[in-house]
C-alpha positions as MATLAB code, in Angstrom:
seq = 'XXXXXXXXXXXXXXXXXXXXXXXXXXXXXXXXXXXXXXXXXXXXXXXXXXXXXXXXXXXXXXXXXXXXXXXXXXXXXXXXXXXXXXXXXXXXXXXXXXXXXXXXXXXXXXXXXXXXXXXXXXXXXXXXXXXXXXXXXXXXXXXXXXXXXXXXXXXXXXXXXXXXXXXXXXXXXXXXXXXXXXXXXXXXXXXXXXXXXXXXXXXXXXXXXXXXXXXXXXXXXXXXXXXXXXXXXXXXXXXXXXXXXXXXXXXXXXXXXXXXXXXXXXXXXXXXXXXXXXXXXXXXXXXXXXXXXXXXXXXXXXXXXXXXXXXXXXXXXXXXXXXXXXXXXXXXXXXXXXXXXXXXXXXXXXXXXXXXXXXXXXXXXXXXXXXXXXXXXXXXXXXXXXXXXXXXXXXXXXXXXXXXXXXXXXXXXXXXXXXXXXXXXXXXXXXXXXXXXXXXXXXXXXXXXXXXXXXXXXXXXXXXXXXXXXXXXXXXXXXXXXXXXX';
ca = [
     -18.604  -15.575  -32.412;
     -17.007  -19.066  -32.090;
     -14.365  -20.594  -30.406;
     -11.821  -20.606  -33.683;
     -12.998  -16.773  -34.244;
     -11.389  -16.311  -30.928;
      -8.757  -18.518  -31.571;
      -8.207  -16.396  -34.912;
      -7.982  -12.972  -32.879;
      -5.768  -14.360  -30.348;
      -3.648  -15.710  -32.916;
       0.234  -14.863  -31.847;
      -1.332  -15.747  -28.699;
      -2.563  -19.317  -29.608;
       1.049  -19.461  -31.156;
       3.350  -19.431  -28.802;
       0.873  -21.187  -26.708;
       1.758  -24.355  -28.779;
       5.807  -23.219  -28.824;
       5.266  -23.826  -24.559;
       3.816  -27.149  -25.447;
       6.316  -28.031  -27.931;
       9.281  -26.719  -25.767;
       8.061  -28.811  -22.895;
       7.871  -32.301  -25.178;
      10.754  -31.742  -26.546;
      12.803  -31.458  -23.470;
      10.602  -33.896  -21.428;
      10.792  -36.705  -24.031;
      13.064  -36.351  -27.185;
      16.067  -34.705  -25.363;
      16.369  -36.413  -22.217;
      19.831  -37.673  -21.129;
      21.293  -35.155  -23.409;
      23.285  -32.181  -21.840;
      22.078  -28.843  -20.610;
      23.717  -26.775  -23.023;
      22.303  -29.228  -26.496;
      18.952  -28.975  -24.190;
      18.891  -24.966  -23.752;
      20.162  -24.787  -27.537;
      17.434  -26.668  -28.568;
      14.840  -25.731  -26.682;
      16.052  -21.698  -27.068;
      15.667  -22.374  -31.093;
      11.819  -23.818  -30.974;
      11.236  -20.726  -28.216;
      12.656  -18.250  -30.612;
      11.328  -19.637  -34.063;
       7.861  -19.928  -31.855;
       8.068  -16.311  -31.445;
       8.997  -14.769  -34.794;
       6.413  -16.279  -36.160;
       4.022  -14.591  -33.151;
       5.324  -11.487  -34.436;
       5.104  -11.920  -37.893;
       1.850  -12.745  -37.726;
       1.105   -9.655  -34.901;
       2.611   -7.706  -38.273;
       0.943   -9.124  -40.545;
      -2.630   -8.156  -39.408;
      -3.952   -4.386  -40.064;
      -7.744   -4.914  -39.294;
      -9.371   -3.677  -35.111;
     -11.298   -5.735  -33.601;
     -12.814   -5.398  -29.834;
     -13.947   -8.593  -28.623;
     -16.596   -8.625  -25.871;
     -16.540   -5.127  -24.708;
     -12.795   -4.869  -24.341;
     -12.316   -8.461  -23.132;
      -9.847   -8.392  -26.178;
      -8.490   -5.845  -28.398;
      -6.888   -5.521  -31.489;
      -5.595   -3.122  -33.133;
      -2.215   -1.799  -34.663;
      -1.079   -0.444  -31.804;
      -1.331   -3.015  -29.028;
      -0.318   -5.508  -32.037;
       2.698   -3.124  -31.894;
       3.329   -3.935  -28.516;
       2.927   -7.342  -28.650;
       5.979   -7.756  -31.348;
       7.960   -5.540  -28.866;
       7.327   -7.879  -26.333;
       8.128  -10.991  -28.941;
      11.099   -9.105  -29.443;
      12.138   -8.957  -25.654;
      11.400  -12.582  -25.032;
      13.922  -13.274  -28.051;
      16.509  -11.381  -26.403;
      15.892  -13.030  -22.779;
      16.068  -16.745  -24.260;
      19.551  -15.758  -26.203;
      20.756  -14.387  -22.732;
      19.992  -17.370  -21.184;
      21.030  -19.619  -22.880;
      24.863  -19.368  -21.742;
      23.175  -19.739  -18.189;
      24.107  -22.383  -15.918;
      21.882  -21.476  -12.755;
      19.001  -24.812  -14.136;
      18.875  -27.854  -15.354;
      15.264  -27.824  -15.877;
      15.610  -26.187  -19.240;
      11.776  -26.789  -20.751;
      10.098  -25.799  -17.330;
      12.169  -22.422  -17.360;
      11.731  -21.681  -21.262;
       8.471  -22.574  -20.710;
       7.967  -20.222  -18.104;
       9.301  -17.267  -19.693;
       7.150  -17.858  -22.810;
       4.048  -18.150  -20.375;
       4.933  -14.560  -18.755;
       4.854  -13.532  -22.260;
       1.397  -14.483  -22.955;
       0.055  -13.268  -19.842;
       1.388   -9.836  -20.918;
       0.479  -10.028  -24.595;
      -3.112  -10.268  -23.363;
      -2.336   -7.774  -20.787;
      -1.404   -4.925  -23.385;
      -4.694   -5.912  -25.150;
      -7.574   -6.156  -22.944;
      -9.728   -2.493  -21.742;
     -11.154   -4.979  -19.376;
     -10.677   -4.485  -15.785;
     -11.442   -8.035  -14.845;
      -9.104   -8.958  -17.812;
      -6.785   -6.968  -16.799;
      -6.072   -8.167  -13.653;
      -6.523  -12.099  -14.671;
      -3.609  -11.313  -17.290;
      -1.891   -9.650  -15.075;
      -1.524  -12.364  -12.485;
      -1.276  -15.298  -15.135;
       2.397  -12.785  -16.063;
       3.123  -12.225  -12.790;
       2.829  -16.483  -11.093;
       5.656  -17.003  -13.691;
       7.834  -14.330  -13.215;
       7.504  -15.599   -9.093;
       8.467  -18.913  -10.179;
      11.476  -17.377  -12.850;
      12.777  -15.874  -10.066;
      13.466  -18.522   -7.249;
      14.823  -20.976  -10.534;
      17.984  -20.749   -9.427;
      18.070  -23.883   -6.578;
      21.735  -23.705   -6.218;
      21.435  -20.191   -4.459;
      19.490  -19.783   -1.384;
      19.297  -15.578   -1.987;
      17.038  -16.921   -5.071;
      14.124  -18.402   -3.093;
      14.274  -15.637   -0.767;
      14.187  -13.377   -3.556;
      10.768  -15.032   -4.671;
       9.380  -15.441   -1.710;
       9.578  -11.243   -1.170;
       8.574  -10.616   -4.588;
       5.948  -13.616   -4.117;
       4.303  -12.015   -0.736;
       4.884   -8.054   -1.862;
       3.099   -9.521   -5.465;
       0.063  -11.022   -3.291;
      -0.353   -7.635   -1.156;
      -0.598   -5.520   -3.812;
      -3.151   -7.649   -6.172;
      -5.690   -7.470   -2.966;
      -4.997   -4.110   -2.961;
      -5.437   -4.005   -6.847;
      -8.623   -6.112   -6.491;
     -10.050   -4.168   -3.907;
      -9.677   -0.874   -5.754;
     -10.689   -2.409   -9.217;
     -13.949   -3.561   -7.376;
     -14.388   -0.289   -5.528;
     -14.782    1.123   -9.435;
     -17.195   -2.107  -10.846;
     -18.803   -0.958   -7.881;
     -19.329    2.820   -8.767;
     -19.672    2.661  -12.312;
     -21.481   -0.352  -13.036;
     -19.253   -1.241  -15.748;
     -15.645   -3.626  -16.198;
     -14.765   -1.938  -19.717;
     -12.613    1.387  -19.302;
     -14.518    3.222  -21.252;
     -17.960    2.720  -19.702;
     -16.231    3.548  -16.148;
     -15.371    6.735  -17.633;
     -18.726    7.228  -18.728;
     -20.059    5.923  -15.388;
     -17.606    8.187  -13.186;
     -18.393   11.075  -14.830;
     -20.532   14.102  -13.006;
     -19.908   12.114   -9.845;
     -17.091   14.282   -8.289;
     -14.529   12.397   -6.109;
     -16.336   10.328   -3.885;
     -14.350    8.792   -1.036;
     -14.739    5.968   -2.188;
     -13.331    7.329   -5.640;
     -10.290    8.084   -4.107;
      -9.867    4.962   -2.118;
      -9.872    3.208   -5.070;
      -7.095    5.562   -7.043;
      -5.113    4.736   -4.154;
      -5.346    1.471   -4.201;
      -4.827    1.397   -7.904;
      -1.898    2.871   -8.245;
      -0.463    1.043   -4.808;
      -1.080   -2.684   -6.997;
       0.490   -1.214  -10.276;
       3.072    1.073   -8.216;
       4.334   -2.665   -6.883;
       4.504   -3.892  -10.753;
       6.102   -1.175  -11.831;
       8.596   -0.831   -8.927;
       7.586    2.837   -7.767;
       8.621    4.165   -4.483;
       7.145    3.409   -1.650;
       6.209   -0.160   -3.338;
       9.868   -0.851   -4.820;
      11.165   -2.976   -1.198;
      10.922   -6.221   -3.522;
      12.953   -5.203   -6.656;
      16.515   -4.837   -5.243;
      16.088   -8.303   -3.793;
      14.220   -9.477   -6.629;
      16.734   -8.628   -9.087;
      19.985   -9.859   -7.129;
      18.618  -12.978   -5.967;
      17.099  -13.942   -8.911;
      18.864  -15.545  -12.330;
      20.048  -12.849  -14.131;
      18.259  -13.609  -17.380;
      14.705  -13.510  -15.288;
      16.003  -10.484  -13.353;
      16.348   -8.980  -16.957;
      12.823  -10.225  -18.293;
      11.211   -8.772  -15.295;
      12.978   -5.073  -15.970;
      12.211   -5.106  -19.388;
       9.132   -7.442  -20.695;
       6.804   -6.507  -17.390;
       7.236   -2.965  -17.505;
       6.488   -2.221  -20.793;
       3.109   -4.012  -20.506;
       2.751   -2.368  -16.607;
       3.198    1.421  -17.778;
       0.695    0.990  -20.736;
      -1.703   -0.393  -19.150;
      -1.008    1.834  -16.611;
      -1.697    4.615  -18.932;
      -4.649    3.366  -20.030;
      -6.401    3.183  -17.061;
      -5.419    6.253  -15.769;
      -5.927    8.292  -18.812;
      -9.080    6.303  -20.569;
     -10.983    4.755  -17.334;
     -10.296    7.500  -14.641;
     -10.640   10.219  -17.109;
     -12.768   13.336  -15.636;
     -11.077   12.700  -12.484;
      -7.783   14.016  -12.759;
      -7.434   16.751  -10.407;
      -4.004   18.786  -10.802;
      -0.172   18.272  -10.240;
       1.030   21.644  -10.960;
       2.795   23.834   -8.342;
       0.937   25.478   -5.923;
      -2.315   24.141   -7.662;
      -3.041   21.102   -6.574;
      -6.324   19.921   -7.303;
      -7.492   15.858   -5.884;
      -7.546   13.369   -7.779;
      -5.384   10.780   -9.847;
      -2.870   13.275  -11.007;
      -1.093   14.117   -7.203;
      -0.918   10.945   -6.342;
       1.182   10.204   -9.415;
       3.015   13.086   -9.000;
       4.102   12.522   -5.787;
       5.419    8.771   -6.595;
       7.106    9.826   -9.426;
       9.243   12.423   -7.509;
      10.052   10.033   -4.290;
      11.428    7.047   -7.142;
      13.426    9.476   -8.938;
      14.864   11.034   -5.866;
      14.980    7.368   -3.442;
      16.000    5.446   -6.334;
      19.079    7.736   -7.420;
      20.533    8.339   -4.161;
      20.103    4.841   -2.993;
      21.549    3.427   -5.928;
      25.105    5.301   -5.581;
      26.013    2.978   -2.718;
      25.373   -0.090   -4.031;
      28.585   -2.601   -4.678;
      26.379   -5.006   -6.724;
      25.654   -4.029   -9.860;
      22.509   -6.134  -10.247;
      20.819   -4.512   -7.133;
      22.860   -1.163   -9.054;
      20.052   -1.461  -11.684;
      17.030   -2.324   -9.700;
      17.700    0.753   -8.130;
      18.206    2.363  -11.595;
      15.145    0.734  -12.691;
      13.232    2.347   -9.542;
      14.151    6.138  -11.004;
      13.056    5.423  -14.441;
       9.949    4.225  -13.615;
       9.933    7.369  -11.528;
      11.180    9.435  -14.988;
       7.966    7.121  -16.898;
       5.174    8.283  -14.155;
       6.001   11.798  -15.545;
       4.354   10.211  -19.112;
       1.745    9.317  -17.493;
       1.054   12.126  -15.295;
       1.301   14.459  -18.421;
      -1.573   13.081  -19.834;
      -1.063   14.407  -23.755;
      -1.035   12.551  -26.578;
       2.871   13.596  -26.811;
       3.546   12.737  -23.283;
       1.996    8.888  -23.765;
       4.143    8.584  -27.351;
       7.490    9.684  -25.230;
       6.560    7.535  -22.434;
       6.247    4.006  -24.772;
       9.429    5.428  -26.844;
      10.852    5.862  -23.428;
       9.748    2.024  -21.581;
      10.960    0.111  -25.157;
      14.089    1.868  -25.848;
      14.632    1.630  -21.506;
      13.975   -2.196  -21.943;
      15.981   -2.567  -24.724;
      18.746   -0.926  -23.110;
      18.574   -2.434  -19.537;
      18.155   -5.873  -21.302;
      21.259   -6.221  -22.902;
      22.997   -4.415  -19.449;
      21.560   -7.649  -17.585;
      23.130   -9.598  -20.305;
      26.527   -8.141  -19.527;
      26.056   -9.211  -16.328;
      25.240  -12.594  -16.912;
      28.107  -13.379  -19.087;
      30.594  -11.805  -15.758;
      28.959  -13.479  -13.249;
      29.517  -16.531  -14.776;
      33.114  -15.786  -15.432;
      33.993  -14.021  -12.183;
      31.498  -15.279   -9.511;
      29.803  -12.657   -8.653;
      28.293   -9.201   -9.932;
      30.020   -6.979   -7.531;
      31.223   -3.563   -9.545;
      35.310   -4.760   -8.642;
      33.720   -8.023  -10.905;
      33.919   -5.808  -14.051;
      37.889   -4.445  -13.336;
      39.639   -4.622  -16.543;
      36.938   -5.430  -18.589;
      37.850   -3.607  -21.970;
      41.203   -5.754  -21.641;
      39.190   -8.940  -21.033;
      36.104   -8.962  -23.043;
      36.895   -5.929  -25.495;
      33.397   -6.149  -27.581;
      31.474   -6.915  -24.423;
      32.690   -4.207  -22.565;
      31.768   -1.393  -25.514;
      27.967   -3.004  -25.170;
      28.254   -2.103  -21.637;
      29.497    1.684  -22.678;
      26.459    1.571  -25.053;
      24.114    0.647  -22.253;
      24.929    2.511  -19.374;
      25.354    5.662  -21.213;
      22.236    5.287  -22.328;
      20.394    5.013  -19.193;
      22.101    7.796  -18.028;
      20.881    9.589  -20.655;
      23.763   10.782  -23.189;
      23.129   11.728  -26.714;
      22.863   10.400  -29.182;
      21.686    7.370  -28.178;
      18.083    6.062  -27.283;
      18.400    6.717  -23.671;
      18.535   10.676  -24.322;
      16.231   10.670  -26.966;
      13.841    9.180  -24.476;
      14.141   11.805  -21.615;
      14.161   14.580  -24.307;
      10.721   13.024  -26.059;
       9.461   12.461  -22.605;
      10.240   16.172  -20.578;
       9.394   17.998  -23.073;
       6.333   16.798  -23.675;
       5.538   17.261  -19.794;
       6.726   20.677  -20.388;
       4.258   21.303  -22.862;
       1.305   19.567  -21.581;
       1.147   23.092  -19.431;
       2.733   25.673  -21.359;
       1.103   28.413  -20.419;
       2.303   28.032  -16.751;
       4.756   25.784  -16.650;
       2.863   24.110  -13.846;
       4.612   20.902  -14.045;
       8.128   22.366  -14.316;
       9.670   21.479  -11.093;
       8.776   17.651  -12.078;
      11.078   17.916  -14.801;
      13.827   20.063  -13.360;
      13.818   17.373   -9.863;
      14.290   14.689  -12.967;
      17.173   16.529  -14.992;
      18.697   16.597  -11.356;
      18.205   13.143  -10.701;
      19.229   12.427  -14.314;
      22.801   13.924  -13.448;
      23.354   12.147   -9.818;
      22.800    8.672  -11.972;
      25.716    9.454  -14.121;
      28.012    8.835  -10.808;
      26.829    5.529  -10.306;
      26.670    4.499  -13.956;
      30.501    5.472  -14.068;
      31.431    4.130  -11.399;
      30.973    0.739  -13.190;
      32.435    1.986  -16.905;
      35.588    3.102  -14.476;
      35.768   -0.421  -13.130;
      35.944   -1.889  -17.066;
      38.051    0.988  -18.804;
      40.300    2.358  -16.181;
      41.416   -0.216  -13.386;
      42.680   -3.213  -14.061;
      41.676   -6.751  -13.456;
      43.707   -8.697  -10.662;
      46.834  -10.278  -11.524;
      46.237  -14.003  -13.312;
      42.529  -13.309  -14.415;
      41.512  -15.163  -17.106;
      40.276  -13.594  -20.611;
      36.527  -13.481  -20.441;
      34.816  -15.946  -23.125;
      31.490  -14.652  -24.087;
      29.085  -17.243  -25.590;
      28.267  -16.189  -29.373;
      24.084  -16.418  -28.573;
      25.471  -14.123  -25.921;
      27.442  -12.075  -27.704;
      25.032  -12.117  -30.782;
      22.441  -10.480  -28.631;
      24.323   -7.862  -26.479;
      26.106   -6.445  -29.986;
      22.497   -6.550  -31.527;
      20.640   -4.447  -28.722;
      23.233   -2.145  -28.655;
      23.055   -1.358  -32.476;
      19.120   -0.740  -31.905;
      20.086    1.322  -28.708;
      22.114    3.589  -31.015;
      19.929    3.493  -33.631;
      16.985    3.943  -32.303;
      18.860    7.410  -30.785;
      19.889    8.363  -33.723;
      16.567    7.860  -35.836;
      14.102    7.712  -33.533;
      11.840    8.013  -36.508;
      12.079    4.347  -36.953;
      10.154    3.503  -33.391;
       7.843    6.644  -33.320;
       5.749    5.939  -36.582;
       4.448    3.411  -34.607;
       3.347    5.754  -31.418;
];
């Protein structure tokens, strides 16, 4: 196979590829002197014209092809995912571009489109080695994205957390990845489930499930690894805080699946109550109940609703480890339903947050007072969103949980093994309502203080929040639409 073969294959790839370069010269030579706002405008158009024609092309495509052993794969299904991902990148440039926090515009629309890539290839690689070099290329610019705002010093201390937590965790990624080359012989998932099976759990099996799911815990923001994510997400622009919530975890908990599912298949060992078995399955298990529970109760006292939702982002990944932990063909078609309707929805909740911050100040929850009164369309998007998350029909939010629990209900139906996983969620589910009303309080029932000004909401702005919540509904209404492609 030749280089243009390759190129070919990696097409929506190679594609926005050339929209970084062209974002960069454009900004860097045609628009300079001009002001931020005609240089974001600009540069947001090539960045979103770059990417629709990724996706269309992503769309267009029908044929599988697995390039080197896994190095890359294509198929309709991770094409799928790389449209979603298109699709979220879309979103975050339209955000951002009523953002004020750079003057840099092509080195920060650059940078998101270069996190994209990285997690395009992510979602399409079986390839350990892959894996982890797309993982990193993602994860350097979402480091960068998040210490971009130079006028606050919380931002570069906000990096430098996320920067140092992100460097633990890919040793400990690295290490365990190796620990597997070394037992099976083999980078491609399959092969190391071919390799790893008959062996029983070595030690050094389990050592390397460990440290597995400790450098994808960290990526996905799973208790114990979640210390960077509040930080992360207050300290950091609000547009990147939103790209990381959304765009990284849908790649993270796929790939996550895979490799749990495909590569350490035959070593599951058992999650259900009172018969626990070793292996992968326990250890999931046993994150997935400490973020739901952690990341619920922590997030009720919280006064700022940025680090509100990284706490809220902490129990749904807890509520997604239940997908993969399931380990059904159901349970992995609820958990993507769940992790793109979940970005979707905490997307455009970021955006709301954007557009108040820059009105008000700040994102404290007594920010938002009198919101209905002040930014009536805005403030319904917000309704949309939150309600959502907490999970109340019939939007996508609830649709989610339903797809998702009961599948984990069925995956052992004749004993209802994994039951109390689902009840502790349900539980959790209900504590998050507090929180996410405590905020819908602030914008429908208080008022804002005397002399505040109405809040003008920039139409890209507007454009996208009323758009994502339109999909949020109808995506909860006919989920149809999303699950043909599961």
């Amino acid at each position: 196979m030749n280089y243009f073969q390759i190129i070919q294959l990696a097409a929506p790839e190679t594609i926005v590829v050339v929209t970084v370069l062209a974002v960069l010269a454009m900004d860097l030579i045609a628009l300079r002197g001009r002001s931020v706002e005609q240089r974001f405008n600009a540069g947001a158009l090539v960045s979103i014209i770059g990417c629709l024609l990724a996706a269309l092309v992503a769309m267009a495509r029908h044929e599988s092809f697995n390039l080197m052993n896994g190095l890359l794969v294509v198929d309709p299904q991770t094409d799928f995912l790389k449209v979603v991902l298109l699709i979220l990148t879309i979103f975050t440039v339209l955000i951002s571009v009523s953002g004020k926090f750079t003057e840099h515009v092509g080195e920060y629309l650059s940078l998101v489109l270069l996190a994209t890539i990285g997690l395009m290839f992510l979602v399409s690689s079986e390839d350990i080695l892959m894996i982890f070099i797309s993982l990193e290329m993602a994860s350097l610019s979402l480091y960068i994205l998040t210490a971009f705002n130079k006028r606050n010093a919380r931002s570069s201390e906000a990096a430098l957390k996320y920067f140092l937590f992100g460097g633990m965790s890919a040793a400990f990624l690295l290490f365990g990845l190796s620990l597997i080359y070394g037992l099976s012989g083999s980078t491609n998932l399959s092969e190391i489930a071919t390799g790893l099976a008959g062996k029983g759990l070595d030690p050094l099996l389990l050592v390397a499930i460990v440290t597995t799911v400790i450098g994808f815990g960290f990526k996905v923001a799973a208790v114990p690894f979640h210390l960077w994510a509040p930080d992360a997400y207050e300290g950091a622009p609000t547009p990147s805080a939103a790209f990381i919530a959304s765009g990284s975890k849908v790649a993270s908990f796929f790939i996550l699946a895979k490799i749990m599912t495909f590569g350490f298949a035959g070593v599951e060992g058992s999650a259900v109550w009172h018969g626990y078995v070793s292996g992968w399955m326990p250890v999931i298990a046993i994150v997935a109940a400490l973020s739901m529970v952690l990341g619920n109760l922590t997030a009720i006292v919280q006064t700022s609703v940025k680090r509100l939702l990284a706490y809220s982002a902490i129990a749904h990944a807890g509520y997604m480890l239940l997908g993969v932990l399931a380990n059904t063909p159901a349970s992995l078609s609820g958990l993507l339903f769940y992790v793109i309707t979940y970005a979707l929805t905490v997307l455009g909740a970021f955006g709301v947050v954007t557009v108040v911050e820059a009105a008000t100040g700040g994102d404290a929850i007594r920010n938002f007072a009198g919101l209905s009164r002040r930014a009536p369309l805005m403030s319904l998007c917000l309704l949309v969103f939150l309600l959502s998350l907490g999970g109340i029909p019939p939007l996508a939010g609830f649709i989610g949980k339903f797809f998702l629990f009961s599948a984990v209900v069925g995956a052992d139906a004749d004993h209802l093994g994994l039951l109390w996983l689902v009840i502790l969620a349900i539980v959790m589910s209900a504590v998050s309502f507090y929180y996410y009303l405590q905020v819908l309080k602030q914008a429908y029932v208080l008022d804002a203080a005397a002399g505040a000004p109405d809040i003008k909401v920039p139409p890209a702005t507007l454009f996208a929040l009323v758009l994502l919540a339109l999909l949020v509904i109808l995506l909860g209404c006919a989920p149809g639409l999303l699950t043909q492609f599961l």
